[in-house]
C-alpha positions in Angstrom: 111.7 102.3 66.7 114.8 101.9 69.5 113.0 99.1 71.0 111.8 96.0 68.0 110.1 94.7 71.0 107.4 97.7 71.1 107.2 97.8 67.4 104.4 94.9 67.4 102.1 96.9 69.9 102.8 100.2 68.2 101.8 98.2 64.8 98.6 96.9 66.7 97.5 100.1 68.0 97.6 102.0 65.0 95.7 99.2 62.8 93.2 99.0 65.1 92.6 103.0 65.0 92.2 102.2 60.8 90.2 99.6 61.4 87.9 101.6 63.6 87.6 104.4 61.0 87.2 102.2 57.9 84.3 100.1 59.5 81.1 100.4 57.9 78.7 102.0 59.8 77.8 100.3 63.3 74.0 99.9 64.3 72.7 102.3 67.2 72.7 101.3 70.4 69.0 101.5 71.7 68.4 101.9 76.2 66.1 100.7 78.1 64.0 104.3 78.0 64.0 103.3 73.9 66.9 106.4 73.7 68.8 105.9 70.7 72.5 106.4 69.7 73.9 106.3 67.0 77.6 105.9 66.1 79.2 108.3 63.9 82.0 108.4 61.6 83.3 110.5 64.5 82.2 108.2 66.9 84.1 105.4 64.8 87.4 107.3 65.3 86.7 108.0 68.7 87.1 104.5 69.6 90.1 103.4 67.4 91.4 106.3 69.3 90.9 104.7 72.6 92.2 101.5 71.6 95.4 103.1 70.1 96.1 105.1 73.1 95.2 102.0 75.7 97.3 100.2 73.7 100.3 102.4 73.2 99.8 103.5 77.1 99.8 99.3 78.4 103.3 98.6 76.4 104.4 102.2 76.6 105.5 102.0 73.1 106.3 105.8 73.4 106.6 108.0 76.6 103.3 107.9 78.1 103.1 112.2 77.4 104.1 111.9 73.6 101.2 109.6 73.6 99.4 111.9 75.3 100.4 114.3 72.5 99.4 111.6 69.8 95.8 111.6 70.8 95.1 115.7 70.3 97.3 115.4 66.8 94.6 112.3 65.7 91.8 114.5 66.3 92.9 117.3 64.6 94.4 115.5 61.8 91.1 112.8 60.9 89.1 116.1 62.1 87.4 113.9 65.3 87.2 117.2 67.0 88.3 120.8 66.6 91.7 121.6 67.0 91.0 124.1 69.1 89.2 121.9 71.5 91.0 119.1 71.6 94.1 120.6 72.4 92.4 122.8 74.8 91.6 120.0 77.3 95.0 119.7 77.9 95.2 123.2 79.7 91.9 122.3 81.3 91.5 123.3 84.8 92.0 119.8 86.3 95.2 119.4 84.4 96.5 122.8 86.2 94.7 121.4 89.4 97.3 118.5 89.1 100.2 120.9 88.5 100.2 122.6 91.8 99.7 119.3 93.6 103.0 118.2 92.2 104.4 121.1 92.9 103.5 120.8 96.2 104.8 117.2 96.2 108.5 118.5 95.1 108.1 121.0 97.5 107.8 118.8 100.3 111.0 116.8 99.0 113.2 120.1 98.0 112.8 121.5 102.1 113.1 118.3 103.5 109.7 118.0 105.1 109.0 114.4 104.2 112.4 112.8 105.2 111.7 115.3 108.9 108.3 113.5 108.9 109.1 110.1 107.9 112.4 109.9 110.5 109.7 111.5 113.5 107.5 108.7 113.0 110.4 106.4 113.1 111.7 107.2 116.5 108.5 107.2 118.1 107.6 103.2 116.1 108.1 99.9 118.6 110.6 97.8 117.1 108.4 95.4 116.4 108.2 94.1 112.6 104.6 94.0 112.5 104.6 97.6 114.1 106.7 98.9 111.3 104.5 97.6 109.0 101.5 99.8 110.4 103.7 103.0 111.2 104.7 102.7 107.4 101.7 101.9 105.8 100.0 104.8 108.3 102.6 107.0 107.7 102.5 106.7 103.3 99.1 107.1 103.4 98.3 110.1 106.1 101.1 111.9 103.2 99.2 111.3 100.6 96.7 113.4 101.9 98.7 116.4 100.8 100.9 114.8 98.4 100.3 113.0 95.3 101.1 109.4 95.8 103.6 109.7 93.4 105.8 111.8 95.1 104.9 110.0 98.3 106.0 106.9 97.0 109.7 108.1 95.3 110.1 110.1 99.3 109.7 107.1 101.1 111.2 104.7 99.4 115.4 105.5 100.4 113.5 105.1 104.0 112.0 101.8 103.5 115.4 100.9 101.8 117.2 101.9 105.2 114.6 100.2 107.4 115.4 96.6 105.1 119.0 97.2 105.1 118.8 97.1 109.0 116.6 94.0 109.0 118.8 92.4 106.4 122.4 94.1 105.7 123.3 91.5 103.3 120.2 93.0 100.9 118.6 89.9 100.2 114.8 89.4 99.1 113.5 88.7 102.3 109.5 88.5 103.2 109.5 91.8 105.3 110.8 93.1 102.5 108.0 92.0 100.0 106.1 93.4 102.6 106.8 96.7 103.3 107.5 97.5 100.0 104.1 96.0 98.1 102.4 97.3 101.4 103.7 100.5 100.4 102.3 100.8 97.0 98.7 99.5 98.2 98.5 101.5 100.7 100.0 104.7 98.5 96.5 104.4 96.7 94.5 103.8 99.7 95.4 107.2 101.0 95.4 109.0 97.9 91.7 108.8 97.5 90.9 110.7 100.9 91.9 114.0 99.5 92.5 115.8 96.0 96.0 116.4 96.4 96.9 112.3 96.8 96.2 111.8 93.6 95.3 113.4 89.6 92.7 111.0 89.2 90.4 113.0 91.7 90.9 116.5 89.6 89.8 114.6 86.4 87.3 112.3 87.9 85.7 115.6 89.3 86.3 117.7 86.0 83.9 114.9 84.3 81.6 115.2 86.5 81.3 119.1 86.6 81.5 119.1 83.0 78.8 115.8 82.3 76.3 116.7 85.3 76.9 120.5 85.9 77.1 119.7 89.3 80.1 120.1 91.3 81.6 118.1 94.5 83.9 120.0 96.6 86.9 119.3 98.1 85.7 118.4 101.7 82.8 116.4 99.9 85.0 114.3 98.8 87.2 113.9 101.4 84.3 113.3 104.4 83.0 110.5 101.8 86.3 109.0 100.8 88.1 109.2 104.4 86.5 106.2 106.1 86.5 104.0 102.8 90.9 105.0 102.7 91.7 104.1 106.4 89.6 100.9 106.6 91.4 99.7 103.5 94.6 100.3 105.0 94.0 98.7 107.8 92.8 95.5 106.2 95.8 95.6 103.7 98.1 95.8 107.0 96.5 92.8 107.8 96.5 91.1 105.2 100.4 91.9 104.3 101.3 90.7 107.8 99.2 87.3 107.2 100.6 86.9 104.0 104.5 88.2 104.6 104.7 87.3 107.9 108.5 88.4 108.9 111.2 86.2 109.5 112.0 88.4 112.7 109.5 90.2 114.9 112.2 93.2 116.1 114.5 95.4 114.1 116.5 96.5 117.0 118.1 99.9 116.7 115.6 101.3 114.1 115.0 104.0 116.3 118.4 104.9 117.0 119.3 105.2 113.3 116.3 107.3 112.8 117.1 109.5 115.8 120.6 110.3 113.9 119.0 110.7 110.6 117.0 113.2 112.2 119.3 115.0 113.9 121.2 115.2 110.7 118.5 117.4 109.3 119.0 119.9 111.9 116.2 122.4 113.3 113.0 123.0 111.5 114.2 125.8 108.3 112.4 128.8 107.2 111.9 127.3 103.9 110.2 124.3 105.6 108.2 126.5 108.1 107.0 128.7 105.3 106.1 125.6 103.0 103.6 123.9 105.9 102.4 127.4 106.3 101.3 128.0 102.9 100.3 124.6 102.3 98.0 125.0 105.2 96.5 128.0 104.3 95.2 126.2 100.6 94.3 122.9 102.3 92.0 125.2 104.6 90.9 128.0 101.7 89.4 124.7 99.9 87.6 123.2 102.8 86.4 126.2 103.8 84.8 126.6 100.3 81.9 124.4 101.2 80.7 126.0 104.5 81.1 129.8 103.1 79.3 131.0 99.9 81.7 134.2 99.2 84.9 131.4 98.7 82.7 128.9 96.7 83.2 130.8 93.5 86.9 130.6 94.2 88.1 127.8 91.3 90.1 124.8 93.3 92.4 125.2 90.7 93.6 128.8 90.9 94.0 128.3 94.7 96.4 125.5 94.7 98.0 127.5 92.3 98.4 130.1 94.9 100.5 128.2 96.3 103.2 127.5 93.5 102.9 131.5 93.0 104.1 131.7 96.8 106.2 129.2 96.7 108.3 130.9 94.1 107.6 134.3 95.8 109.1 133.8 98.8 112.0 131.8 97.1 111.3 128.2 98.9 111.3 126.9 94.7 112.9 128.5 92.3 113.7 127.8 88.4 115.5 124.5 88.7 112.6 123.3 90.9 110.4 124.0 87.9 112.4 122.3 85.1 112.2 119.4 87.5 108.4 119.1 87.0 108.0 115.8 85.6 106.0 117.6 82.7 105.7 114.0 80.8 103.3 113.1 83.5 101.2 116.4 83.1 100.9 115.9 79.5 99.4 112.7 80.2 96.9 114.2 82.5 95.9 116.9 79.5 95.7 113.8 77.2 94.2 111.6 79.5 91.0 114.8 79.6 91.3 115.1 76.0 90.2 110.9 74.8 87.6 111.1 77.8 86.0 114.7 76.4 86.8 113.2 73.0 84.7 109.9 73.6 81.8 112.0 75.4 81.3 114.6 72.5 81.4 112.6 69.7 78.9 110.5 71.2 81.0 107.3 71.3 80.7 107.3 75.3 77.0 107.3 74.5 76.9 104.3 72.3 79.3 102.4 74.1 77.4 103.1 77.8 73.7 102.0 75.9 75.3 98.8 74.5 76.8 97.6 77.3 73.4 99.1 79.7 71.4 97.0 77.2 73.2 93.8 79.1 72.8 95.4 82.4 69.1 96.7 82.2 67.5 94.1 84.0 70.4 94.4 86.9 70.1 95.8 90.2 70.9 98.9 91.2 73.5 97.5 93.7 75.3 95.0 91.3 75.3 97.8 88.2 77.3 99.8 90.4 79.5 97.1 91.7 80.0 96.4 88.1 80.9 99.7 87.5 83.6 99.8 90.2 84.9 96.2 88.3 85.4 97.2 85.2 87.1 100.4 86.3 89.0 98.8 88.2 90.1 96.6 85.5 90.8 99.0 83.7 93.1 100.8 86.0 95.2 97.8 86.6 96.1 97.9 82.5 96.6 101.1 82.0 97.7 104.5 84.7 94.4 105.3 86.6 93.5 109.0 85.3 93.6 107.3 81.6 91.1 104.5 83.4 88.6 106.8 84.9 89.1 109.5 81.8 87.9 106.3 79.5 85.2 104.6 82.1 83.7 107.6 84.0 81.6 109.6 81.1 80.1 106.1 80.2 79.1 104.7 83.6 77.8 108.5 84.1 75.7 108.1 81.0 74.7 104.8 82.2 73.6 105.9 85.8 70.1 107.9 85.1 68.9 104.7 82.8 69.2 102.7 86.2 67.7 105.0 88.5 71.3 106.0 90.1 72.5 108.7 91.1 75.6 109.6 88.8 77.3 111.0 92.5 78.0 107.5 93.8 78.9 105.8 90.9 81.9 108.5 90.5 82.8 108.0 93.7 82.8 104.2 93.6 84.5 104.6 90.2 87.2 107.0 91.9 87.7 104.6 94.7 88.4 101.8 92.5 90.4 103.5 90.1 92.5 104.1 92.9 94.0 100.7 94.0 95.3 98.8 91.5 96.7 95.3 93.1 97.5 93.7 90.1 99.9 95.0 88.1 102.9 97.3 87.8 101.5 99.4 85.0 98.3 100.5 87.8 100.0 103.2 89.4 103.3 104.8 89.8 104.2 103.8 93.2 103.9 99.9 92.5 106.5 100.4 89.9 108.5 102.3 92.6 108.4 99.5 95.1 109.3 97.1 92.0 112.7 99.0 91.9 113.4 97.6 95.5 113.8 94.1 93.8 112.3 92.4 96.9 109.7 90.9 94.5 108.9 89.7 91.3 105.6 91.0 89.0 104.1 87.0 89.3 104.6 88.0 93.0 102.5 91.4 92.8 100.1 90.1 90.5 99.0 86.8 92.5 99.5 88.7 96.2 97.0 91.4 94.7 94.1 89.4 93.7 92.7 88.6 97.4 92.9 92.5 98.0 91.3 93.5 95.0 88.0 91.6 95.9 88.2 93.1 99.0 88.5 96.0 98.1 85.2 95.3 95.4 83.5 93.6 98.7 84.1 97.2 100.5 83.1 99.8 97.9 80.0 97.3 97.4 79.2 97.7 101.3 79.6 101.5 101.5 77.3 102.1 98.2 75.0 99.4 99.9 75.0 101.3 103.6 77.7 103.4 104.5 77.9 106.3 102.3 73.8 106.7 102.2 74.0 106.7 106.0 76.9 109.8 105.8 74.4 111.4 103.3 75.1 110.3 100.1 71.8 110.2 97.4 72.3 106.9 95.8 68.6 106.9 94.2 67.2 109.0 91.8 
């Protein structure tokens, strides 16, 4: 292995997947409704499974998509699964869901529609510090609604560089720059939960759901719940970076002169970028549209953001190279990320595990089981990248749901939400470890910073399961 450091974790994971599969055989797990399940040899290597990817994905002892590959080559080699269907989740409908929304993403980059949008806010921002703050923070996240935060993320970052090398030329680590660039990772994931195209974790989180209920949440569903849960958090994370990283200065003179240039630099609005927001447009408004008119609902979310990759490359706004540049090592992590969850859920591991731990949770409120839900997904998502977390948490706490008289719907969504804002740690999401690249902060720094916002954030999912979402029209009882 190139790296001896990795070796150790590498080691771990795969004893532990041994381990799993030479344990004798576990006793059932038994719910409240006297439902028993038991664990099978399958079962058995289920698990190790899960604890060799978790651990292989935390110390990224190989690139997280030959990972992704490791976990369908398991379950055809130790026969967990059927070849045939294990591999198949990787081309599963969410995974191709998740492939045009990063091709819309590179899209937006390759025409130069972000850097047009990002330099139009600037020249309209006060020069104000703690009004940068919000115009950035407001600006990531209202992008995330069409982008995945990803892509957000790597666009805006050469911005937030120019905005720091105006408030500090000499580049030093200064506190508006721990601020603005932690700020613009938190709030990243706040926005990307409004919509399906801010983030993967929505296309898989939904998949389960569709395939674990046989009920299906569309994509203005999601977004009318998901919408007033984003922009409060964003608003209290502005807050709290401001409290917290209070500027040294509080005016960047000239910021909106040097956006002004930078503008004027991209010239007058292109075809290319005129027939991007077009078509981009036209899908965002085919998948609302799907929930107030029956002839679209058949239409799969899938194949129509598809569309728009197919027109893109039509009309010649991507072409070839664009495609190459698909970073396909994140797609195959999607793929494997649906392939452990199915592979947990059909071998009846999900079961076992989702009884057991129900069985410590039976005599708990309805409230507090799914504000427990939301913590240990949210956990989870700070260790490892947020589709594996709600891939691995989502089919148990939707297994767990009926036994407490919940509604599977808002546990999903208070498992999506929190899967979505990792505080803590680098490995949450990509776009903390983009703002780490700034070196305006160190991971002690990220980690401590994040834990007040992180109960907040538990505090808020807890109040909108508790009031707000029932009074939008959510069922929360069965």
């Amino acid at each position: 292995m190139a790296n001896p450091r990795r070796l150790i974790p590498f080691i771990a994971g795969l004893g532990l997947f041994i381990l799993m599969v030479l344990l004798p055989e576990l006793p059932a797990t038994v719910g409240p409704d006297g439902a028993v399940a038991p664990l099978t040899h399958e079962g058995k290597a289920a698990l190790g499974l899960f604890l060799l990817a978790g651990i292989w994905w935390v110390f990224e002892v190989l690139p997280l998509g030959v990972t992704a590959i490791a976990i369908g080559v398991v379950q055809a080699l130790w026969l967990i699964r059927d070849p045939r269907v294990a591999f198949t989740d990787f081309m599963d409908p969410s995974v191709w869901f998740i492939v045009g929304s990063l091709l819309i993403g590179i899209t937006f980059a390759r025409t130069g529609l972000t850097r047009r949008l990002a330099f139009s806010m600037l020249m309209r921002v006060p020069e104000k510090t703690a009004v940068i703050y919000l115009g950035t923070f407001v600006m990531t996240a209202t992008l995330t609604l069409v982008m995945a935060h990803t892509a957000v993320a790597a666009a805006v970052f050469p911005l937030l560089l120019v905005i720091h090398n105006l408030y500090e030329p000499r580049g030093r680590s200064t506190r508006f720059g721990k601020g603005l660039f932690i700020g613009m990772a938190w709030t990243a994931g706040a926005g990307s939960i409004i919509t399906l195209l801010g983030a993967a974790r929505g296309a898989v989180a939904l998949g389960f759901y569709r395939e674990l209920t046989g009920r299906e949440i569309s994509f203005f569903e999601l977004s009318w719940f998901m919408l007033p849960l984003g922009v409060v958090m964003v608003m209290l994370l502005w807050g709290y970076v401001w409290l917290v990283f209070r500027p040294e200065r509080s005016d960047l003179p000239g910021l909106r002169d040097k956006a002004a240039e930078m503008y004027r630099k991209l010239g007058p609005v292109t075809a290319r970028e005129r027939g991007t927001m077009a078509i981009v447009a036209a899908v965002v408004l085919v998948l609302c549209l799907r929930s107030f008119i029956p002839a679209l609902e058949p239409l799969d979310k899938s194949a129509v953001i598809l569309c728009a990759t197919l027109l893109f490359f039509i009309t010649g706004i991507l072409d070839l190279k664009d495609l190459e540049s698909m970073p396909w090592n994140v797609v195959l992590l999607f793929g494997g990320a649906m392939s452990i969850g199915f592979c947990l859920w059909q071998t009846g591991a999900a079961e076992w595990l989702a009884l057991g731990w129900l069985g410590q949770l039976k005599s708990a409120p309805w409230l507090l089981f799914v504000s427990g839900v939301a913590l240990f997904v949210l956990l989870m998502t700070n260790f490892i990248m947020n589709v594996a977390a709600i891939a691995i948490s989502l089919p148990v706490a939707l297994v767990m749901a009926p036994h407490i008289g919940v509604e599977p719907e808002v546990v999903m969504f208070a498992s999506l939400a929190a899967a979505g804002m990792p505080f803590l740690l680098l490995v949450g999401a990509a776009p903390n470890a983009i703002a780490y690249e700034s070196k305006q902060f160190t991971t002690r720094e990220f980690f401590l910073t994040g834990l007040a916002p992180s109960v907040v954030l538990l505090a808020m999912i807890t109040l909108f399961v508790w009031k707000i979402w029932p009074w939008m029209g959510m069922p929360v009882l069965l």
